[in-house]
N, C-alpha and C positions, 0 to 999 in steps of 0.2 A: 504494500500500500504506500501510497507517497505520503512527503510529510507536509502538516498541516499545523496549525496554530488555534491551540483551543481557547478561550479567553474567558469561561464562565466558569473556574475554578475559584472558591474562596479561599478564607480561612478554613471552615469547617464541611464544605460541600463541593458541589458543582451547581451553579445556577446561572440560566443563560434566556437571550428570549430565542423563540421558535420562528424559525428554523434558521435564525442567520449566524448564535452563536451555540443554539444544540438541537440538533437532529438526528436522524439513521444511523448515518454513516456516524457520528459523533459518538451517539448512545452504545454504534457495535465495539467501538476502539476502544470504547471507555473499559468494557464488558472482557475484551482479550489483556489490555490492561492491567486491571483487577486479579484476572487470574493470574498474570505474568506474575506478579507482583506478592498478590499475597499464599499464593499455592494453594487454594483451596479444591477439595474434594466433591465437598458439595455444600452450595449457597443457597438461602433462602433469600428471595426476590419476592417483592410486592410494589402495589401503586395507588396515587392517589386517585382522585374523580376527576382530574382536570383532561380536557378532548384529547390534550397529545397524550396521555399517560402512556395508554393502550401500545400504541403504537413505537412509544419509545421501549416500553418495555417489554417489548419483542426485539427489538433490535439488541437491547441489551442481553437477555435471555439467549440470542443466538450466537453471540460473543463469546458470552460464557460455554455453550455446549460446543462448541468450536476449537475450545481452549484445553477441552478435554474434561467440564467441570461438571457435575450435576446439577440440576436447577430445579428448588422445592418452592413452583410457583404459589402464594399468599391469596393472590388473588388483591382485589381492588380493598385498600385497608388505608388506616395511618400509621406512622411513622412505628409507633410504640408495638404495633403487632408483629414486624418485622422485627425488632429487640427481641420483643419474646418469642419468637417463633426460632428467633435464630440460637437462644441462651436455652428456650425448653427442649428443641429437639438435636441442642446437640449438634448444633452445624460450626463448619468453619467459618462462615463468614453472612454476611446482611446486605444487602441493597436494597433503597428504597427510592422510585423514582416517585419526586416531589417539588413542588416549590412553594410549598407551605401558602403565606398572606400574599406571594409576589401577583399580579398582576396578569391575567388571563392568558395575555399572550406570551407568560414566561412557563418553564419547564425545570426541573434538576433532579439530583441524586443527593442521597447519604450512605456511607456506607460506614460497615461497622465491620470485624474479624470476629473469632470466636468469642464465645461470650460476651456478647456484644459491643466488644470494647472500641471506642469511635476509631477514626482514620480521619484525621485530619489532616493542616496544613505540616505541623512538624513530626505526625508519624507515619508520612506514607504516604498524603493524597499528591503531594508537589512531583513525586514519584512517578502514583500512575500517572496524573497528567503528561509527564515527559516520554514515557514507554506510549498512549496513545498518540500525542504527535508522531510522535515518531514511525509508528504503523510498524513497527518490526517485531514480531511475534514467535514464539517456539513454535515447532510443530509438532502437534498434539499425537498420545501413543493412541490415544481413541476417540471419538464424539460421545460428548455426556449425555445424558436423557435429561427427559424435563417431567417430573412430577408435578400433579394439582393437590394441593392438601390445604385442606380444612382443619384452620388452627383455631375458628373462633370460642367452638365449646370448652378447649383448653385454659385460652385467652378469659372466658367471659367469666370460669371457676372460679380464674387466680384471682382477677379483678372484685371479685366479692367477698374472698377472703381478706380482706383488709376491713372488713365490717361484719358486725353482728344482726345481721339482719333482724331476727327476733326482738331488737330491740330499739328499731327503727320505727320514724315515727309517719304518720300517713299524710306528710307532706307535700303540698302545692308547688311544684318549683318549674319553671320557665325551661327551654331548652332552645338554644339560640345554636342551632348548626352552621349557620350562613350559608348554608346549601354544600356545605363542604363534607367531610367524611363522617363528622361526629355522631350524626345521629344514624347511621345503620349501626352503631355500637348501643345506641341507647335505646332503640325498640328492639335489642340482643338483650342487655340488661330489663327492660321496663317487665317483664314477665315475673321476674324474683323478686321486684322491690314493690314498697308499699305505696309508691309514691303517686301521687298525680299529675301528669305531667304536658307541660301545654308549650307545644311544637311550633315554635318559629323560624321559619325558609328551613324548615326540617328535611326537604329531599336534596339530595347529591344531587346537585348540575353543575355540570366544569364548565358551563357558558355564565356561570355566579350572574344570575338574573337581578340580583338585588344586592348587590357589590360585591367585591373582594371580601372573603370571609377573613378578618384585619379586624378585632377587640380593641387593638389600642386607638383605633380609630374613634373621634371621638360620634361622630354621624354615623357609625354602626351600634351604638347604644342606644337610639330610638324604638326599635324597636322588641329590643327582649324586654326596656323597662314601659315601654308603653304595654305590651302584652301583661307585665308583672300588678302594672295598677290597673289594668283592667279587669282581672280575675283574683285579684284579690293575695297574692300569692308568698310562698311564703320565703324565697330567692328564685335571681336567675341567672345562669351562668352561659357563656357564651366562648366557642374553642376558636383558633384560627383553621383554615383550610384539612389541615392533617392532623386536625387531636392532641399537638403533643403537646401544646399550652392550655389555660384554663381561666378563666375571668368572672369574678362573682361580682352580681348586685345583691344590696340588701333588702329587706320588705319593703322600702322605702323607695327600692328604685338608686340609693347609692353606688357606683362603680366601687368598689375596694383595689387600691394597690396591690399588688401584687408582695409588698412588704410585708404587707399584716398578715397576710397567709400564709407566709412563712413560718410566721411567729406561734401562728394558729398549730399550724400542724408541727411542731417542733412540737409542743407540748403536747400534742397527744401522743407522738413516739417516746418522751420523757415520762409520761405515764404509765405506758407500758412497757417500757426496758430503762428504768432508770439509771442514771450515769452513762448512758448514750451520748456519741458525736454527731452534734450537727455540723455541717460544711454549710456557710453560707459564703457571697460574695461582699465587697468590701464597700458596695454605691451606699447603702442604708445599712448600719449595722446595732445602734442601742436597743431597739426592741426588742434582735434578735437575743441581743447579749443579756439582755437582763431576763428576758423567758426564758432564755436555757440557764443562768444560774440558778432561778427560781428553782428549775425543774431537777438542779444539781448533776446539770451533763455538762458538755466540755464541749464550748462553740469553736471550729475549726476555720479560719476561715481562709479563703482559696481566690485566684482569680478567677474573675465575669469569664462567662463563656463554657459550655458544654465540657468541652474535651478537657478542661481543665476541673473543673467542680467534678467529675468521672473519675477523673485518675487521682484527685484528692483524698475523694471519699474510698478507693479502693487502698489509698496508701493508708489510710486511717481507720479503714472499717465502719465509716460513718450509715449511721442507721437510716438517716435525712439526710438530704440536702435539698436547697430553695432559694432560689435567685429570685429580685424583685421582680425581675422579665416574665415571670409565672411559669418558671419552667422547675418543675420539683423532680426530683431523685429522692429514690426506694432502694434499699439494701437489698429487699426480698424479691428488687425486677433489675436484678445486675446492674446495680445501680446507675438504671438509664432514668430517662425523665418520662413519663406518663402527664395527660390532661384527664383522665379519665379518674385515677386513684387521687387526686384529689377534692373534686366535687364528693365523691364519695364518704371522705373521710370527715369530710366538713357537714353534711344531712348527719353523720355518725355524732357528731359532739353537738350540733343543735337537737337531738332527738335524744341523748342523753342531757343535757343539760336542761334543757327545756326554754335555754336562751335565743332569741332572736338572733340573727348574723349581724347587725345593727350592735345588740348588745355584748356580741364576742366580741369583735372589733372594735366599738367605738373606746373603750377605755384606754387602747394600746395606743391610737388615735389620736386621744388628748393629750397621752404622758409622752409620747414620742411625733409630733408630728413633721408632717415631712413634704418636700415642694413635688415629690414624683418627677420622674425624670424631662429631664429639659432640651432637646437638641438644637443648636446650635452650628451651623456653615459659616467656618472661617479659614480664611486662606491661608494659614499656618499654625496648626493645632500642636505641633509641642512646642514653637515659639509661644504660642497662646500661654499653655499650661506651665509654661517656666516663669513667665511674667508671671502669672496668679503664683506659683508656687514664691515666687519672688517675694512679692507682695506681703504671704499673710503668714508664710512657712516663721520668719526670725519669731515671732509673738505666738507662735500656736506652742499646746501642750503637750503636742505630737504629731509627727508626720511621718507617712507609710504607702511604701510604692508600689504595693502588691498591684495594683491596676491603674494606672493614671495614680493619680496623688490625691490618699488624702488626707486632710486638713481638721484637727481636731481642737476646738477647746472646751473650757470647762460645760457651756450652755449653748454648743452649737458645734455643727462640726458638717464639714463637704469633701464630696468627689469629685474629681473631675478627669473626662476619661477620655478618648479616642475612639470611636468605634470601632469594632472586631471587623464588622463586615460593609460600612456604608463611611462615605467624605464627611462624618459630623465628629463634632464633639459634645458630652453628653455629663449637664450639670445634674446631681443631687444634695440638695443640703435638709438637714434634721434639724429639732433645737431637744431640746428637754422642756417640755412643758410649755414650750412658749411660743406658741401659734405667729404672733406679732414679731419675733425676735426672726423667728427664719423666714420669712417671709419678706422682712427688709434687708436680712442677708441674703436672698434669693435674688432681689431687686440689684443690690449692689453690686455681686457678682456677674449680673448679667449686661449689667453697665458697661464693667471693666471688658469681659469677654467677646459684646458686640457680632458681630457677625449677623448675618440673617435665621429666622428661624427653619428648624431643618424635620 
């Protein structure tokens, strides 16, 4: 094959738009690639709902039997069924063709090795990218086969063993699929739970009729919380395209950070295996810090970013981990990230507590509040960042570079970071208790910072 130049590789993925930076011929190199690279046996493959899925992941899938590998097709899933399918039956390796929130007309992959352990930019992905440029392949001692297997009743078990059902309570809650994959998982689940549940843009369509299935969006909030105060309900939670994040509103119609859920579910892993490590990242971190002392476990924490919060929690044994981004990690799911076991876990501590999601949260809320992340387009982001660190580093009580820098003192304290995968840069600041305090340190930081909003 001659060589070509692929350009939709990230940090943590491959994403590109269709068909000028990933297509056929892209998805099949990717697929010999992959196998050049990581030597697997046999791969479990799956795909989202978006129009190209299908098609790339054929292309891909004949890369791989090509390559000599077997291929244990998932079928059309999100991201997390691909983890488990590749960590429960024991395979060498994961691909999942995805492009999560991106934009109709874009396409990509994830891939993971045994036990679903990712393949990123520094173990491996910068790699295959360069073996499929380059088109120069082994020749295979055989062509692999392609199985169809049906992981979901596996899938749908594991996912309920993180709750006690019997003790769940017959709540009202919203389900905002965005026409993305979420909801074929939640009319799998709605037959065991007790719940009542009222379906918005609930069917898969990769033509996203009623936008990008994108939570942080704030115009995608209309509607799971107008459905929530119409029916009276008692949350609602909303995924991106592929599941593997998760977004609550409270009976109120509140959006929750993705902070406070953190904090939420730490303590219920502290409840249940006390002296447990949480792994959290470093943009928001006192709420974190102070529910895991409460809970008497040992806050671990790691850089933003998948690939790194995974190989934290595996160097540490960490039971959780939970980024503000709403991407949570599970000990007991090879410590990948799920959108699914979290809404779960959280109907579990409202239905034992008998608290509103309103009244979980809002306490954490007051004693820690916080501006939610800020992006920012500026022409020079660590000259940016060196300036701030300039600035406010001599007078702080502490400063820590695990991800960008951040800036601590005694009744406030920021982040400030670069993005992993997009040209921004990306403000968070907290205070202790004092709503007004961060709020005009929010103002002032973004003074200095300037830039356009991103």
């Amino acid at each position: 094959m001659k060589e070509i130049r692929i350009s939709g590789f990230k940090a943590y993925d491959l994403r590109g738009r269709i068909p000028s930076e990933l297509n056929e011929d892209v998805a099949y190199r990717v697929g010999r690639a992959y196998a050049e690279f990581v030597k697997p046996r046999k791969v479990i493959v799956g795909r989202d709902i978006r129009l190209s899925s299908e098609e790339l992941c054929a292309a891909l899938t004949q890369g791989l039997l090509d390559s000599g590998v077997d291929v244990y097709d998932v079928g059309l899933c999100g991201t997390e069924v691909v983890y488990f399918a590749t960590f429960a039956r024991e395979m060498d390796g994961g691909i999942m063709v995805t492009a999560s929130h991106n934009p109709p007309d874009y396409n990509g992959m994830k891939f993971v090795r045994e036990g679903s352990r990712p393949i990123s930019g520094d173990t491996g992905l910068q790699e295959i990218r360069a073996i499929a440029e380059a088109g120069r392949f082994s020749p295979p001692a055989r062509v692999g086969e392609r199985f169809a297997v049906d992981i979901m009743p596996e899938y749908v078990e594991h996912l309920l063993s993180y709750v006690d059902r019997a003790k769940l309570k017959p709540l009202r809650v919203v389900v905002h699929a965005g026409n993305g994959g979420a909801g074929l998982i939640v009319d799998k689940l709605e037959p065991f739970l007790p719940f009542e549940f009222v379906k918005v843009h609930h069917e898969a369509d990769g033509s996203f009729p009623n936008g990008v299935p994108n939570p942080m969006l704030v115009e995608n909030h209309r509607a799971p919380v107008e459905a929530l105060k119409r029916r009276g309900a008692d949350c609602a939670i909303s995924w991106d395209g592929d599941y593997d994040r998760c977004f609550l509103f409270d009976e109120h119609g509140g959006f929750i950070e993705g902070y406070y859920i953190v904090g939420l579910l730490a303590s219920v892993f502290l409840q249940r295996h006390p002296g447990s490590r949480i792994v959290h990242d470093p943009r928001l971190t006192w709420n974190t810090l102070d529910i895991v002392a409460q809970g008497r476990g040992e806050a671990v924490q790691s850089k933003s970013g998948h690939a790194f919060i995974k190989a934290k929690m595996r160097e540490v044994d960490g039971i959780y981990g939970g980024e503000m981004s709403a991407h949570h990690y599970f000990r007991d799911f090879a410590y990948c990230d799920s959108g699914m076991i979290p809404w779960l876990l959280v109907t579990q501590i409202m239905s034992d507590t008998g608290k509103t999601l309103s009244q979980l949260v809002g306490e954490r809320i007051r004693l820690f509040p916080a501006s939610g992340e800020i992006n920012r387009r500026v022409p020079d982001a660590p000259a940016t960042i060196a300036a701030i660190l300039a600035k406010y580093g001599p007078a702080a009580r502490s400063v820590d570079h695990t991800d960008g820098v951040s800036i601590e003192f005694d009744r406030w304290r920021f982040n400030l970071r670069s993005s992993n995968t997009e040209p921004l840069i990306r403000l968070n600041v907290e205070s202790r208790g004092d709503e007004a305090l961060m709020r005009e340190r929010t103002s002032e930081l973004l003074a200095l910072i300037g830039g356009e909003p991103g």
